[in-house]
C-alpha positions as CSV (number, residue, x, y, z in Angstrom):
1,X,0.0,0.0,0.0
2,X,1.8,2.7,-1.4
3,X,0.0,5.5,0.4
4,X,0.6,3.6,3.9
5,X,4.6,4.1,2.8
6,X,5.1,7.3,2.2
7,X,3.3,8.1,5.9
8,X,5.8,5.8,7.3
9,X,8.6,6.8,5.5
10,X,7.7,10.6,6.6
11,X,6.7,10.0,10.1
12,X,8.1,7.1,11.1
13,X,10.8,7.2,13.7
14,X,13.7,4.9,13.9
15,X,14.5,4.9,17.5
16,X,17.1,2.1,17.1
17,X,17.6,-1.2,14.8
18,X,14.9,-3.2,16.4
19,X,12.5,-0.5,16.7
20,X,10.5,2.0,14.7
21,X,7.8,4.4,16.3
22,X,5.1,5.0,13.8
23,X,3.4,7.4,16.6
24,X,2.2,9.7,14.0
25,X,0.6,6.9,11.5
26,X,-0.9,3.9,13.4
27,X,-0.4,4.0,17.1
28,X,-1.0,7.6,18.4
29,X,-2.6,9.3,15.6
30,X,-4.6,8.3,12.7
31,X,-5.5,9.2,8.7
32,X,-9.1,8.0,8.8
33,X,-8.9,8.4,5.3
34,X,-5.6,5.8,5.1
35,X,-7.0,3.7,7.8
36,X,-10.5,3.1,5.8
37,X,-8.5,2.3,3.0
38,X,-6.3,0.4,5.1
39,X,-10.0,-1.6,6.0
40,X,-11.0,-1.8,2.2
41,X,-7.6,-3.5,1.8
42,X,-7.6,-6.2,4.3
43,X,-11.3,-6.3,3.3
44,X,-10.6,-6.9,-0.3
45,X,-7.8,-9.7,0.4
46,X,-10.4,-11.8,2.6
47,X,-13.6,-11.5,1.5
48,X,-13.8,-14.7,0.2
49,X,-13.0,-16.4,3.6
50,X,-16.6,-15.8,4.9
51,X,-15.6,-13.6,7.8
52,X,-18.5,-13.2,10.8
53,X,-15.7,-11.3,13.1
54,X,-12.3,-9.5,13.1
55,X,-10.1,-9.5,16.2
56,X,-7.5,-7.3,17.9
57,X,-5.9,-6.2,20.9
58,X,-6.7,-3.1,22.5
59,X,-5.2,-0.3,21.5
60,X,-3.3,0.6,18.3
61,X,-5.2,-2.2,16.3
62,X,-8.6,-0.7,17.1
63,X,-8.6,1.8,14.1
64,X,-7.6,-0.6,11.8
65,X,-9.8,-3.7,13.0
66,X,-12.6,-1.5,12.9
67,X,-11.9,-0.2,9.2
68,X,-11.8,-3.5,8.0
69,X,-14.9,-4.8,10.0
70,X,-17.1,-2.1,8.7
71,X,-16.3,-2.6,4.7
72,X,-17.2,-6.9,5.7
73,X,-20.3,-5.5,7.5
74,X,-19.1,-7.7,10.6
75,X,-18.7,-7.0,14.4
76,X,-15.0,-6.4,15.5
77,X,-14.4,-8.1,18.9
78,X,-11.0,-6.6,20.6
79,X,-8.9,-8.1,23.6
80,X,-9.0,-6.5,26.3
81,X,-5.6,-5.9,28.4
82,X,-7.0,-5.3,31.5
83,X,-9.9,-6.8,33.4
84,X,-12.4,-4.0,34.3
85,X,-15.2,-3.8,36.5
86,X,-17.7,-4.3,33.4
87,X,-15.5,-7.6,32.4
88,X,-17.8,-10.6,31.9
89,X,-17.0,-13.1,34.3
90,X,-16.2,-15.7,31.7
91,X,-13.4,-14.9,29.7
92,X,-10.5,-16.3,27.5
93,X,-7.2,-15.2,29.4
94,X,-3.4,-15.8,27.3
95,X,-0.4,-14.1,29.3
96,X,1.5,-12.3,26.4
97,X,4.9,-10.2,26.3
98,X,4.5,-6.9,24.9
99,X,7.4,-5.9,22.5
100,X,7.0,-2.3,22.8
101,X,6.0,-1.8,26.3
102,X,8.5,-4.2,27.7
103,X,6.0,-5.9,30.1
104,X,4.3,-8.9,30.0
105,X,0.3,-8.6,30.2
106,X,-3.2,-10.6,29.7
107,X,-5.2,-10.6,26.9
108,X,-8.6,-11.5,27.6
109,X,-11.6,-12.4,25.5
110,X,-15.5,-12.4,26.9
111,X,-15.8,-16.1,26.1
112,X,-20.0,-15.1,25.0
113,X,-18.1,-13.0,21.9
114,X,-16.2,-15.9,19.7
115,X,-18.8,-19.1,19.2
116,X,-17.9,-22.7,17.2
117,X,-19.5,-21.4,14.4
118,X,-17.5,-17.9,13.8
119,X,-15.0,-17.3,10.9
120,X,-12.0,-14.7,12.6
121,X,-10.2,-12.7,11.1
122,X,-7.0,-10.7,13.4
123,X,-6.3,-7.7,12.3
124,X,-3.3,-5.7,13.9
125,X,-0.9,-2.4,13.4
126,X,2.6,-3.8,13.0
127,X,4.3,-7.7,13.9
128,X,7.4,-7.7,15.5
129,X,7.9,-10.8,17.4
130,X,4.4,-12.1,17.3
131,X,3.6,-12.7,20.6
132,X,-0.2,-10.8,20.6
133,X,-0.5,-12.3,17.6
134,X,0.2,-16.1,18.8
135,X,-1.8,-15.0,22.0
136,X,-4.5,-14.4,20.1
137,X,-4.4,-17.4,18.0
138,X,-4.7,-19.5,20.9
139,X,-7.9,-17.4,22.4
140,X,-9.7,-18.1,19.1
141,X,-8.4,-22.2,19.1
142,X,-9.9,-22.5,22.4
143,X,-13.2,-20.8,21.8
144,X,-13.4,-23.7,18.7
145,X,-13.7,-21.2,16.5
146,X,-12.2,-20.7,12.6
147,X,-9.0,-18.9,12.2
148,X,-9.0,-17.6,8.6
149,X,-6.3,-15.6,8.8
150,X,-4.6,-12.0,10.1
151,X,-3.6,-9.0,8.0
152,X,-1.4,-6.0,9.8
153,X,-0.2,-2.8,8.5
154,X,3.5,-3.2,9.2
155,X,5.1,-6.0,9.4
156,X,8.9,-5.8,10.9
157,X,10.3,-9.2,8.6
158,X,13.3,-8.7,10.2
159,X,12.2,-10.1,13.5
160,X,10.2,-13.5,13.9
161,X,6.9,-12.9,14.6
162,X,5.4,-12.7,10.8
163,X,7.6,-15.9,10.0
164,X,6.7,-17.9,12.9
165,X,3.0,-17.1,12.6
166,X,3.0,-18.5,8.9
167,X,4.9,-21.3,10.0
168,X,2.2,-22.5,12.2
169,X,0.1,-22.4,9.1
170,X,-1.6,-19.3,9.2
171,X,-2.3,-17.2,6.8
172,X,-0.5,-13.4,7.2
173,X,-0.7,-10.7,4.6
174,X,0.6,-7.3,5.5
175,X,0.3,-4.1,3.5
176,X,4.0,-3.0,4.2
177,X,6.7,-5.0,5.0
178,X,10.0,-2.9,7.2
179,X,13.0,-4.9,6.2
180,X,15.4,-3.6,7.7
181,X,16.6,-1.0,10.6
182,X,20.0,-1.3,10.5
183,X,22.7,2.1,10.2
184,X,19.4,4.3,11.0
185,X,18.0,3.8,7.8
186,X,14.5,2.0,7.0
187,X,14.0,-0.2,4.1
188,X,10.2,-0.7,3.1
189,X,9.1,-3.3,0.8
């Protein structure tokens, strides 16, 4: 997605070779005209899969989940990282590392929100090592319901998460792909 490139290449931050903060483009502040798109996108490259929800973790994947739930016409169900006073009593729980916070937190699920019978679809703002990703994945295997798959903006190729994901048979497309970091320099694909 060309569009999505050019917003990285001008906003994004390199902060050091593992890490780029795209503050300004997905995670702080958003286009709602590139997001939509964004949606239409992810929309366009599953819409044969049958989706009946999209799924993310709260927060940065939230624009972009919702973009692509609203051009399938489906609900978009997120994970929750903290229980609240509101959380349902039964819940799907996975214990995840967080990359970019540097913590490790829950991910929980109301369990009355993924059924047998639903078709998911993740949907999230950048991959690096997977681990929300793989967190999620297991959520959805429990409930017994259909992964078809799990589209993200940015996907960092130089780390594993992207790689591993696919390797446990999942499909992954991403719209951009950061190759590399390295000499404070970004290389898109």
């Amino acid at each position: 997605m060309e569009q999505l490139k050019q917003k990285i290449r001008l906003y994004g931050v390199i902060l050091n070779d593992q890490t780029v903060a795209l503050d300004a483009v997905l995670t702080q502040q958003v286009d709602p005209l590139l997001i939509m798109e964004a949606g239409r996108e992810f929309a366009a490259r599953f819409r044969g899969d049958r989706v009946t929800k999209v799924v993310t973790v709260e927060s940065s994947g939230i624009s972009l989940a919702f973009a692509t739930a609203h051009e399938l016409g489906v609900p978009l169900v997120f994970a929750r990282r903290k229980k609240t006073l509101m959380s349902a009593k039964e819940t799907y729980v996975e214990r995840v590392p967080s990359f970019t916070k540097g913590i490790v937190t829950d991910i929980l699920v109301n369990k009355d929100l993924l059924q047998p019978d639903d078709r998911v679809l993740i949907i999230d703002d950048i991959i690096a090592n997977g681990d929300a990703a793989r967190g999620l994945i297991r959520i959805i295997r429990r409930s017994g319901a259909t992964l078809v798959g799990m589209g993200v903006a940015v996907e960092k190729s130089f780390q594993l998460g992207a790689r591993t994901i696919r390797e446990e048979g999942v499909r992954l497309e991403s719209l951009v792909r950061i190759v590399s970091l390295a000499d404070g320099k970004m290389v898109l694909e």
